[in-house]
N, C-alpha and C positions, 0 to 999 in steps of 0.2 A: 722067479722074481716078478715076472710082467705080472702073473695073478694076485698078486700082492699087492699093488702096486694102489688102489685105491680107498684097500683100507687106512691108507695116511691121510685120507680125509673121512674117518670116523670123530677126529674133535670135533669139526665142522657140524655134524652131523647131531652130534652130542649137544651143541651149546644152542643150534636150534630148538632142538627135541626142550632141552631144559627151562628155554624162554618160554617156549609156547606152552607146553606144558603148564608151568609154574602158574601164567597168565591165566589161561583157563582152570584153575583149580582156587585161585586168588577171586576169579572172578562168581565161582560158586557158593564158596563158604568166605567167612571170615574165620579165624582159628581162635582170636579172644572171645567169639558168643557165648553166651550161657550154653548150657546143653541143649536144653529143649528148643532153644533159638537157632543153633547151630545143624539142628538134626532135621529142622523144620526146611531152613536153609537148602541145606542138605539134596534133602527127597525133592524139593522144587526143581533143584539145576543137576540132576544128577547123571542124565547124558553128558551134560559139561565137567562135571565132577572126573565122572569115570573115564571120560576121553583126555581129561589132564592129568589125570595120572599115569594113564596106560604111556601115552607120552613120558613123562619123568623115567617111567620104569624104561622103555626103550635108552631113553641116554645115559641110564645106567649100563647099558649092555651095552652101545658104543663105545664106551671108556671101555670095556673090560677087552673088549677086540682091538683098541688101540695101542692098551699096555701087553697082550700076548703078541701084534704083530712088533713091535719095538724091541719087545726080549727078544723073538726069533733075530729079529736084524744082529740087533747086539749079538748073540753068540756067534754068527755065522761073521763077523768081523772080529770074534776074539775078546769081547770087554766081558766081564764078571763081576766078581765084589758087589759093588754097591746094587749093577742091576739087578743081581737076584733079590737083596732089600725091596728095590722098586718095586718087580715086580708083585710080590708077596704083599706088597701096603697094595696096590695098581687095584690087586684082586680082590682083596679086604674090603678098600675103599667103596669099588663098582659094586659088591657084595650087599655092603651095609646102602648104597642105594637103591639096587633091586629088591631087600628084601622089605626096606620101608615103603617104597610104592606098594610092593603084594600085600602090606599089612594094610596100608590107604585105600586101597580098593575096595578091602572086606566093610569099608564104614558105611555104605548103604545098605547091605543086609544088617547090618547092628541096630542100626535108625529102624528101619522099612521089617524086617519077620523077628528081628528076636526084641526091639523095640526097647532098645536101649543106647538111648541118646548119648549117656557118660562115655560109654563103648565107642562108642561114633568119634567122639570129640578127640579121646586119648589115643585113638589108633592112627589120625591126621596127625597130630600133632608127639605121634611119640621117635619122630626122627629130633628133635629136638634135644630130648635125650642125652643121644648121643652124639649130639654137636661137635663138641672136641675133638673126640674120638676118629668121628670121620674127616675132620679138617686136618687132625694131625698123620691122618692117614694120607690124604690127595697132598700134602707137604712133604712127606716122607719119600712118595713119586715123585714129583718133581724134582727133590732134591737128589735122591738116588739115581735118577736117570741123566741128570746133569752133569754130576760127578764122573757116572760110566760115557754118556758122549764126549765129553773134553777130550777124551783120548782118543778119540776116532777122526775118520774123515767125514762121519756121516750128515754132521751141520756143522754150520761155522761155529767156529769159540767161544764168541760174545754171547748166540744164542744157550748154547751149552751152560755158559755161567749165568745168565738172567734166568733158568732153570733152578741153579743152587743156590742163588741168593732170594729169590720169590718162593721156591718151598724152605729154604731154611728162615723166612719171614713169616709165613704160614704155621711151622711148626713150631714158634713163639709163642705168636698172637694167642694162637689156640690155645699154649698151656697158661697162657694168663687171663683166657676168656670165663673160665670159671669165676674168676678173683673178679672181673673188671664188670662181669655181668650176671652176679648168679643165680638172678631167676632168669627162666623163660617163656614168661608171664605177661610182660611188657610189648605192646604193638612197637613194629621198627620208629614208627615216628618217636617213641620214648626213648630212644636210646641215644645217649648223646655223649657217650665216652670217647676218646680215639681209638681203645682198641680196637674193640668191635666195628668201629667203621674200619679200619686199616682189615680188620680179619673179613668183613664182608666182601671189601674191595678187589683184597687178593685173591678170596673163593673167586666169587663171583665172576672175576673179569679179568685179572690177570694172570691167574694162572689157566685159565680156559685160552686166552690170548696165546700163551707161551704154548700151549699144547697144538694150537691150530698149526701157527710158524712151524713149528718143530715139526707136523705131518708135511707141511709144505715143502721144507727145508729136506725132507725126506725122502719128498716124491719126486722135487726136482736131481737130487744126488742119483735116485735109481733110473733116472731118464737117464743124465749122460752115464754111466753105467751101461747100460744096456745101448747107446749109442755106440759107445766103444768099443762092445763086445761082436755086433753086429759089423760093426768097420773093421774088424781083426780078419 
C-alpha cells in the first residue's frame, strides 16, 4: 500500500499538466486561422507548440494511472458493479486524450515536410470531434466511481455523492452539447448558450476539483490505515 500511496496525487498532476499545456498550445496557434495562417502560425512557435502538447498528452496518462490505482483500491475493499463501468469509461476517456495529443504532435511535420497546412489545422483540432464522446466518458467515471465509493470507507459520503451528481451533470450536458452547439467552428468567446458553459464548467473545473479531493481523501484514509496497522 505505502507504494501506492502517491499516486492519489496523479489528479493534481493531471490538472497542472492540462493548464499548462493547454496555455502553451493556445499560445502557439489559434485553432479558427485559415490554414495557411495557421500553419505559418504553426512552424514559428513550434517548440511551444510541441512542448504544449507533449504536456496535454502526459495528463492524459495521469488520469489513466489515477482511474487503475482507484480500481486496485476498490477491489481490494470489495466494491464492483459500477466500478468496473468506471473504470472501462476512466480508460476510454485517458485513451481518447492520449491519442488526440499523439495525433496533435504529428501537425508540424504536416505544415513543415509534407506541407500541408489543411492537415495541420485538422489534426489540432480533431479532438473536437469527438467532444461528447469524451465528455460523456470523464461523466461516466465519475459517476461510476461515485456510486462504487458510497459504499466504502474510503472517502467520506458527501464527497462520494458530488462524484454522482457532477458526472451524472456531465453526462447530460454532453448529450445535449450536440443540440445546443452543433458546430465547432465558433471561438469560445461566441458561445453564449448555458449548456455549453455548465459543460465547460464541469470538464474543466469541477470534476478535475472532485478528482483532486477524492486523491486527497484517499491518501489521507491510507495514512491512518497504515498507522493502524503499524500500532497493531
Amino acid at each position: 500500500m505505502r507504494q501506492h500511496r502517491w499516486l492519489w496525487f496523479t489528479p493534481v498532476a493531471a490538472f497542472v499538466l492540462r493548464i499548462v499545456g493547454g496555455q502553451l498550445v493556445e499560445g502557439a496557434v489559434d485553432h479558427a486561422d485559415a490554414p495557411q495562417v495557421f500553419a505559418a502560425s504553426l512552424l514559428a512557435n513550434a517548440e511551444t507548440f510541441s512542448m504544449g502538447i507533449y504536456l496535454v498528452g502526459l495528463s492524459g496518462i495521469a488520469y489513466l494511472w489515477f482511474a487503475w490505482a482507484l480500481w486496485t483500491r476498490l477491489q481490494q475493499v470489495g466494491a464492483s458493479g459500477s466500478a468496473k463501468a468506471a473504470l472501462a469509461a476512466g480508460v476510454m476517456w485517458g485513451g481518447l486524450f492520449v491519442v488526440a495529443a499523439v495525433l496533435a504532435g504529428t501537425a508540424p511535420v504536416l505544415a513543415d515536410y509534407l506541407h500541408d497546412p489543411e492537415g495541420a489545422r485538422l489534426v489540432v483540432n480533431l479532438d473536437l470531434a469527438t467532444a461528447p464522446l469524451a465528455l460523456t466518458l470523464l461523466g461516466a467515471f465519475a459517476l461510476g466511481n461515485g456510486l462504487a465509493l458510497r459504499r466504502t470507507p474510503l472517502i467520506p459520503a458527501w464527497l462520494a455523492w458530488a462524484g454522482i451528481l457532477l458526472g451524472s451533470l456531465l453526462v447530460l450536458t454532453a448529450a445535449l452539447q450536440p443540440i445546443a452547439e452543433p458546430t465547432v467552428s465558433r471561438s469560445e468567446e461566441e458561445v453564449r448558450n448555458v449548456v455549453s458553459f455548465i459543460t465547460g464548467l464541469t470538464f474543466a473545473g469541477l470534476i478535475p476539483l472532485w478528482t483532486i479531493a477524492t486523491g486527497v481523501a484517499l491518501f489521507r484514509w491510507e495514512g491512518r490505515t497504515l498507522k493502524a496497522a503499524d500500532a497493531a
